[in-house]
N, C-alpha and C positions, 0 to 999 in steps of 0.2 A: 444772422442768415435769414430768418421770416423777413427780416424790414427790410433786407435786400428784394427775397423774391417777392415780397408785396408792392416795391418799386418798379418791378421787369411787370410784371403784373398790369401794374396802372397801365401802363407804357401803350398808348392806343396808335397802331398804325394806321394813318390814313392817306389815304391816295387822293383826296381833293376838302375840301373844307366844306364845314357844312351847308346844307340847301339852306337858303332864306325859308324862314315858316313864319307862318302869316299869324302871330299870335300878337291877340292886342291889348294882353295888359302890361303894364307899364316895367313889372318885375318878372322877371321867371327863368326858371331850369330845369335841367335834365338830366339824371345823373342815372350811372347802371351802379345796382347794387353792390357786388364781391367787389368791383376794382374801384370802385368812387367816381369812375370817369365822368367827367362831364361833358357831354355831348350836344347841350346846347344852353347859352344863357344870355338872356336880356336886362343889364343892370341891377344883376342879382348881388349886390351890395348895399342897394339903397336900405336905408333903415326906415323900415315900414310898420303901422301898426298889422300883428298877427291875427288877433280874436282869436278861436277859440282853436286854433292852428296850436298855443302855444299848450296847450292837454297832449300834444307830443313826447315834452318835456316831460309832463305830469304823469303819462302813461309809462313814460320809460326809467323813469325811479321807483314807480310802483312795481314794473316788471323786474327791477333789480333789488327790491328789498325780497320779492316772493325766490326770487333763485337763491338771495343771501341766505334766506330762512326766517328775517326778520314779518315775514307775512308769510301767508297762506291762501291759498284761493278761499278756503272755508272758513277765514278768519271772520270773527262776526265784527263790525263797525257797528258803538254808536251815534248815531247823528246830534250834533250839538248846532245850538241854537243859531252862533256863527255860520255853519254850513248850510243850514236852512234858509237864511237870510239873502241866500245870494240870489239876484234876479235874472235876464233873460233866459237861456235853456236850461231847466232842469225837470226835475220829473218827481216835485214835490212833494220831499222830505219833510218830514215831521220829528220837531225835536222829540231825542229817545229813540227814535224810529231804530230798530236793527237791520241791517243788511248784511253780506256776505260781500268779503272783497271780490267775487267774482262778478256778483250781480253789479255791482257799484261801476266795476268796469267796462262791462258789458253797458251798464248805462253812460259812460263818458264815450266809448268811442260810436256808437250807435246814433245816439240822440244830444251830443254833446252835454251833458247834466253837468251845469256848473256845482249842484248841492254835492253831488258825489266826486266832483274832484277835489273840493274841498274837505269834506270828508274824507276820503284818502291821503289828502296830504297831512292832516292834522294825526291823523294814525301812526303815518311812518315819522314823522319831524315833530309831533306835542303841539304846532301852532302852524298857522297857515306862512306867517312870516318867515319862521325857522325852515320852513319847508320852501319857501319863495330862493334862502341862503343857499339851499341845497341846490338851486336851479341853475344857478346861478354860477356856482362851482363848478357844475358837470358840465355845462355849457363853455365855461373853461376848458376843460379838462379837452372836451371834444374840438376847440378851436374856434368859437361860436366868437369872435369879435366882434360881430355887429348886434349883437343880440345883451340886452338887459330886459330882466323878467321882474315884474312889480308885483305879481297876485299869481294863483296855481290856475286861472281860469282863464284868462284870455278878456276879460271885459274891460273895458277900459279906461286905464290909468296912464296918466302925464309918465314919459317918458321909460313905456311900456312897450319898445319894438325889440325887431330881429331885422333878418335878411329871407330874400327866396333862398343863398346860399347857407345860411344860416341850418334853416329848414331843413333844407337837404340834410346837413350833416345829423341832424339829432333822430333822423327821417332813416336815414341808414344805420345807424348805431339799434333803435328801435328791429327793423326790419332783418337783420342781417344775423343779430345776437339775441335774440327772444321771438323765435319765428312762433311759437305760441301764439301770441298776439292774434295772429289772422283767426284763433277760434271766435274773436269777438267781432274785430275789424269789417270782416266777411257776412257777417251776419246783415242781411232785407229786413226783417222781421221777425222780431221775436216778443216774447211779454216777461213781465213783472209781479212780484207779486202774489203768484198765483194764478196766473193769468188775470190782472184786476187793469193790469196796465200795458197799455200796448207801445210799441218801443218801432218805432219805421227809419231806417238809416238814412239821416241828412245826405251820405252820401251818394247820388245819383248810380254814377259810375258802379257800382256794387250790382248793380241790378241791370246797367244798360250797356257796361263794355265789357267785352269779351278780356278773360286773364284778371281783372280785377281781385287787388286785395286787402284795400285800404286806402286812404289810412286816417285822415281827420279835414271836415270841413270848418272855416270859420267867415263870423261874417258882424261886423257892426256898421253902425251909420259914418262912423269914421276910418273905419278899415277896407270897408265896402265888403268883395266876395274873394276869399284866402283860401289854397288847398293845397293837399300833401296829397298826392295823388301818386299809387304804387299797385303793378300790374305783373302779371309775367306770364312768359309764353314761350315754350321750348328751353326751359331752364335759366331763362334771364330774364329778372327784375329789374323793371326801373323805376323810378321817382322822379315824378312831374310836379316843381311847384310851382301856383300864382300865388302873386300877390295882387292887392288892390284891382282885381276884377271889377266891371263896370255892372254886371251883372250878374245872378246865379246863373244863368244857360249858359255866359260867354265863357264861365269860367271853368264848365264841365267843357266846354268844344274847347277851351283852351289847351288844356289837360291831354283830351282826346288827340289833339293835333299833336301834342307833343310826344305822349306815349306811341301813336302810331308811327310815329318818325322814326322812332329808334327803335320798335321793331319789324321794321320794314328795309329796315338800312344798315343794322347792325347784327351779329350775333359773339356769343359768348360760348369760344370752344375751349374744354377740360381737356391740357394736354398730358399724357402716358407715354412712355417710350415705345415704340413701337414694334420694338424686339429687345428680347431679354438681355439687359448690357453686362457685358462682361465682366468678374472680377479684375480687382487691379494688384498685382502684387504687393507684399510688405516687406521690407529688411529689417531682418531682427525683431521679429514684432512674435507674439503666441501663436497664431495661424500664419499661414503662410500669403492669404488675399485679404481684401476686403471689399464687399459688396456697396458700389454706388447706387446710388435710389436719389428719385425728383422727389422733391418735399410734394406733400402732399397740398391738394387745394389748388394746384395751380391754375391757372384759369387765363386766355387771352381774350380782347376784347377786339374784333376785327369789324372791318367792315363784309357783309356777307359777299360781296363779289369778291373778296380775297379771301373768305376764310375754307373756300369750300376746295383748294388745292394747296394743301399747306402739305410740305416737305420736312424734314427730321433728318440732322447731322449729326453724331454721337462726337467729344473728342473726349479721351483720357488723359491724363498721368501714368507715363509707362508705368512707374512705381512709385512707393512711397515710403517713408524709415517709420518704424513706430518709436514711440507711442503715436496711435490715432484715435482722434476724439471722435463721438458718432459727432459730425454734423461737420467734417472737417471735410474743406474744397476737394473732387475729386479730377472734377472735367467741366465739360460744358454739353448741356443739350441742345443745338441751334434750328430752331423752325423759320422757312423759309417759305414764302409766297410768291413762287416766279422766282427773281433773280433778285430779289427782293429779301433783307434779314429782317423778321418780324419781331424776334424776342430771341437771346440767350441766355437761358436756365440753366442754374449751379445742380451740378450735381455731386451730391455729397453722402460722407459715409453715412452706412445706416446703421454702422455697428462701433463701438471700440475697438481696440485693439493694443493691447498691453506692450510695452518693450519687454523683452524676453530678458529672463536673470540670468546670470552664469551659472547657476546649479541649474536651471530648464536646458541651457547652452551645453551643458555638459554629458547632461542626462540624453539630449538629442543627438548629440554626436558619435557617444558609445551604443547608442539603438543603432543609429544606422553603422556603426562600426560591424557592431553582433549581425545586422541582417546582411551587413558585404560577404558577412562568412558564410 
């Protein structure tokens, strides 16, 4: 029943296709957070180098070893000599050096620190490698076809790409399931240290576009300028990715083109029934009704010149026999825009409901026998 209504969910009505946007790197899309919609994309399948885009990945195992319990924000990391070694961004670890996985994060998503993603990955997996297996899997797991990860950093290795689509998905799985994340993500400036080291977010957008909440720059001489760029505004998040940007500015007004698109053209409304829906009777069941209820979360993704007259149909099941499972079909909720059917939502039980035994059946019978009297 969730993987139905997370289907009606996706389901994006639209009344014209989208507007041409003038975005000029070669890859990219656009995706809203809850429903995965994607709302705009330019050969977001080519297999592209990432750079340091791919600390997405590495940020989002590290976020799921700390919910498994296998880490801690206060876990103390030490830095081994492989993790020190690594070159372009980091923020110069010293082998033995200790840190906390919280700082370590805070230094991957801020200042992209290749030394402390490696360091995190060696924590959670014993070796950078074993930790590469891990990436590799979940990228799996997540749908990531276009995507093979060589290293936990992004720097670059022979046959070390993904997708902008790619992005996106590891981009919302991150974003959507570990909303923590934005204590660091979010973060302009902050220090190290002690204040001994100062940490200034690669990310432009943090500082210069309104709703901003992440999520990771990358950039090499063969990747050129890479981002996972995630905003939100009036309770909808999106995810803007480039790839191979021509420049760092084209690639934050890329970004910016894209996020203002979709919220300027889209919104994201939480629908509730809009009157208390009736019980629906049971035969033979321990009670006598059972209460429909919309699963909760449900969410549509409209365009805003239709979302702002949306209509609600209730339908039932005059009845129903028990036994009822809680989550069993009861009706339908059907929202409508004009003459137009936008989504129809399962409404389903919110409770059990037992078949009734012959000693209940009997016992029920002679009550209401004794209260005839």
């Amino acid at each position: 029943m969730k993987k139905l209504i997370a289907l009606l969910c996706a389901v994006l009505v639209l009344g014209t296709s989208a507007r041409a946007l003038d975005v000029s790197a070669p890859s990219a899309l656009l995706m809203e957070k809850e429903t995965g919609t994607i709302l705009f994309s330019k050969d977001e399948h080519a297999k592209l180098e990432p750079a340091s885009v791919t600390k997405v990945m590495t940020i989002l195992l590290t976020m799921e070893a700390i919910d498994s319990g296998q880490l801690s924000y206060d876990t103390m990391i030490t830095a081994s000599a492989h993790a020190c070694s690594m070159g372009g961004s980091q923020i110069w670890l010293k082998e033995n050096e200790q840190m906390t996985v919280s700082d370590m994060l805070k230094a991957v998503c801020v200042v992209s620190a290749n030394d402390c993603a490696v360091a995190l990955a060696e924590q959670i997996a014993g070796s950078e490698e074993a930790f590469v297996e891990r990436m590799n899997q979940r990228a799996k797991e997540l749908g990531m076809e276009d995507t093979t990860f060589k290293n936990a950093t992004g720097l670059p290795a022979e046959g070390h790409v993904t997708s902008a689509y790619d992005i996106a998905l590891m981009s919302r799985e991150l974003v959507l399931n570990h909303p923590d994340i934005r204590q660091y993500t979010t973060i302009w400036m902050d220090t190290l240290r002690g204040g001994a080291s100062s940490l200034v977010n690669t990310n432009k957008l943090i500082r210069f576009y309104e709703g901003a909440t992440g999520l990771k720059t990358g950039s090499t001489d063969s990747a050129l300028y890479c981002l996972s760029a995630t905003a939100e505004r009036d309770g909808m998040e999106l995810i803007a990715v480039i790839m191979k940007g021509a420049t760092s500015p084209r690639r934050f007004e890329d970004a910016k083109t894209l996020l203002s698109y979709g919220f300027s053209t889209y919104a994201l409304k939480r629908i509730t029934p809009e009157s208390a829906l009736p019980p629906v009777p049971v035969k033979l069941g321990t009670q006598a009704t059972v209460q429909p209820v919309l699963e909760k979360g449900t969410a549509l993704l409209l365009e805003k010149s239709r979302a702002g007259q949306l209509a609600q149909s209730v339908t039932l099941t005059p009845q129903v026999e028990a036994p009822v499972a809680k989550g069993d079909p009861l009706g339908t909720l059907t929202v409508t825009s004009g003459e137009d059917v936008v989504a129809e939502l399962p409404l389903v039980a919110g409770e059990e409901v037992p078949r009734i035994t012959y000693g209940q059946m009997l016992r029920r019978v002679l009550r209401m026998a004794f209260l005839a009297e």
